[in-house]
N, C-alpha and C positions, 0 to 999 in steps of 0.2 A: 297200495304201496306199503310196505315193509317199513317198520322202525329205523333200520338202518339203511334204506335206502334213497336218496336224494329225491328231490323232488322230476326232477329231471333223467331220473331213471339212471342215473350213473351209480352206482357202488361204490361211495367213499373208500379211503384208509383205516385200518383197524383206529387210529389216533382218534379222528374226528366222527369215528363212526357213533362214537358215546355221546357226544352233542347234539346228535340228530335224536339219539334214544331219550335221553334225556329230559329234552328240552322241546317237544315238539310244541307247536303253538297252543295248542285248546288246552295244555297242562302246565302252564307258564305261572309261577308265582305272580307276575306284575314287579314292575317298575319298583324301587324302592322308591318310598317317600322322602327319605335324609336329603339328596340331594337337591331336590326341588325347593324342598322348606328352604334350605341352608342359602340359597339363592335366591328366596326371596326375601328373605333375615336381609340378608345382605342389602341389596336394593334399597330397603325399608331405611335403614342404618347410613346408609349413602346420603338419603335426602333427610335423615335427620342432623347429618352432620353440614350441608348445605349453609350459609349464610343468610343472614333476615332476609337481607334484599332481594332473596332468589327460594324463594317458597311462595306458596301460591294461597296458602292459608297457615292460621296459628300452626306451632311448627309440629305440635303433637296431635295434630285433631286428622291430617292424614295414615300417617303411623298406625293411631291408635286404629282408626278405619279399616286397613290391611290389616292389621292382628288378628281383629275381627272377624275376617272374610278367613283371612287362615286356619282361626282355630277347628272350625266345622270340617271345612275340608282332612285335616288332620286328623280330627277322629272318627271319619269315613272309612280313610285308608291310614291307619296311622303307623305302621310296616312297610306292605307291597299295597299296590296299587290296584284291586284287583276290582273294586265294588264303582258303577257309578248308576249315579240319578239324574234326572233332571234337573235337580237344584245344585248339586254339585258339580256337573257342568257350568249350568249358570254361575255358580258361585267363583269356581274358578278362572272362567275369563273374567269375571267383570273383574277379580283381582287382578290378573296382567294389565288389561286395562285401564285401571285407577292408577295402578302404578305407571305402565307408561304416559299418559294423557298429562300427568304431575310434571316426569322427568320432563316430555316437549315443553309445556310449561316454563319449567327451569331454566332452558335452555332460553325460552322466547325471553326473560329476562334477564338472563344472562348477556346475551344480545343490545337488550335495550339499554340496561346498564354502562354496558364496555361505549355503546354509543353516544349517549347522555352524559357520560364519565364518571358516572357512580362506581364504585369498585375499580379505584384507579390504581391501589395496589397491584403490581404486576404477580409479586408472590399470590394475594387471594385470587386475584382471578383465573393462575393457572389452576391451584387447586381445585377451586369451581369448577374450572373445566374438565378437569380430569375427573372430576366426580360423577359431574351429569355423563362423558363418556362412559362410565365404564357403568353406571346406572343402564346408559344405552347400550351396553353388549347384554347384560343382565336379562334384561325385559324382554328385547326381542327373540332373545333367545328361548325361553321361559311363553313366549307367543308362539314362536314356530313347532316349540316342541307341545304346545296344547289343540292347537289348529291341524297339523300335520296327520291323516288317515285317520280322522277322528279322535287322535289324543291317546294322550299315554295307555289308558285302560283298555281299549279299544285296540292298540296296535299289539298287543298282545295277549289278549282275551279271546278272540276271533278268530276263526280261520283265515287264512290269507285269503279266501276265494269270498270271504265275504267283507274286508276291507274297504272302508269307501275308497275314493280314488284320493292317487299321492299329489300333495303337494310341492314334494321335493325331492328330485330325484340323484338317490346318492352314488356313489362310485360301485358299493355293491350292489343296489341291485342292474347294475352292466358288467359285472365281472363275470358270469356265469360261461362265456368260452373262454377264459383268458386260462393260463396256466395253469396245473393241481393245485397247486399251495393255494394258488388266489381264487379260483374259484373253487374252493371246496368251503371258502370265506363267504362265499354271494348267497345272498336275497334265494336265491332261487334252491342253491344244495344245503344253507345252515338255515333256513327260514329266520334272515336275520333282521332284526328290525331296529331302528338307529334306535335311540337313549338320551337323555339330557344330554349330556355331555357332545351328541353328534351334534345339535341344535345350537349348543353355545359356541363350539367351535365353525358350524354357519356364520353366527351373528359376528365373532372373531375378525372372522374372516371379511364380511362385508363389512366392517366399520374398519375395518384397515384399506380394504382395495376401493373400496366403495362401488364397490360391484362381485358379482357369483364368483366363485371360483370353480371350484370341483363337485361342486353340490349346486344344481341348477332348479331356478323356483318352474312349477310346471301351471299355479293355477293361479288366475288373477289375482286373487286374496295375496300368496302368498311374494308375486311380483309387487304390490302396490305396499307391502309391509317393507319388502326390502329396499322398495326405494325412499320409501320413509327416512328408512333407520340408513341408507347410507347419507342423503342430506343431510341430515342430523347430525352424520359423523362430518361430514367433510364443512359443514357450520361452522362445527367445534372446531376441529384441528384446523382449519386453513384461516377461518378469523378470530377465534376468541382467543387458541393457545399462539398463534404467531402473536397477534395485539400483548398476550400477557408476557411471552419472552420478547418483544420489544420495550415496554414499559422495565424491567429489568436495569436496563442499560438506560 
């Protein structure tokens, strides 16, 4: 198959013909690093702004734990994303995970709290809540995009013919008959492969409907994450932010 020729044997547009040249897989810089740290800065920052009552340990000894686990991972890849090991694997879920297992946490006393009547400020409690949420689009966003076809490095390091199998299957890669415009965008003619950004707008997306939208989970792992994180969500919004704009009034 030819530089400029799809995967699928069609012969793009002169436009899009340079994206195929360019960018075939096994010559892919990797993922940028910015966005992933920045997201989990964030997360980090979320639960240290948290109230006593809703932390699960002294409020700096988790924090400083994630920093920890980040700074390795960051000067592995500390650009693109292009290098992994074993330990860096490792190292990076057990970070998603330390972080999410914290936020459930949070939330589990946040819960107990609103019930017990601790934090009967209506204003803290909303904030609470809105924190532990958006902690929860954070995490499991930041999980799906580390689990998903074996992880950032890996979804673009490899051949697509040697990719483990998807977890989540997105709108590209089904676009491959749909119209020029859109499928000259698919999985299959740009060898496209989603990005943080596809994986938070996932999480987005299931902590609002509290269910899949347009991006469907394909492998247990990834059904039993999302029903995780929509509980989570529908926790939050349906008893602890109604409880805290009732308390309000």
């Amino acid at each position: 198959m030819s530089a400029t020729t799809a995967p699928d044997g069609r012969a793009p547009n002169a436009r899009r013909a340079s994206v195929l040249r360019r960018h075939p897989r096994h010559e892919r810089r990797g993922e940028a690093r910015l966005p992933a740290m920045v997201a989990t800065l964030v997360a980090i920052l979320l639960y240290l702004a948290l109230p006593d009552a809703l932390l699960v340990a002294p409020r700096y000894v988790l924090p400083a734990l994630e920093v920890l686990l980040l700074v390795p991972l960051v000067a592995v890849n500390p650009h693109r994303m292009t290098r992994q090991n074993r330990w860096s694997r490792v190292l990076s879920l057990g970070l998603v995970a330390l972080i999410g297992v914290s936020n459930l946490a949070a939330l589990g006393l946040l819960v107990h709290r609103m019930v017990a009547g601790g934090l009967d400020d209506g204003g803290s409690l909303l904030v609470a809540a809105l924190q532990v949420w958006a902690t929860d689009i954070v995490v499991f966003g930041l999980a799906f995009w580390e689990l998903d076809r074996g992880g950032p490095v890996v979804r673009t390091q490899l051949p697509r013919s040697e990719l483990p199998l998807a977890d989540f299957r997105f709108s590209q890669d089904e676009n491959h008959d749909a119209v020029e415009e859109v499928a000259d965008g698919s999985s299959r003619s740009s060898d496209w492969a989603p990005s943080l950004i596809d994986y938070l707008y996932v999480s987005v997306t299931n902590s609002t409907a509290f269910s899949p939208t347009d991006t469907m989970p394909l492998s247990t792992r990834a059904k039993v994450l999302m029903s995780v994180q929509s509980v989570a969500a529908l926790i939050t919004s349906l008893l602890v932010i109604a409880r805290a704009v009732g308390a309000l009034h």
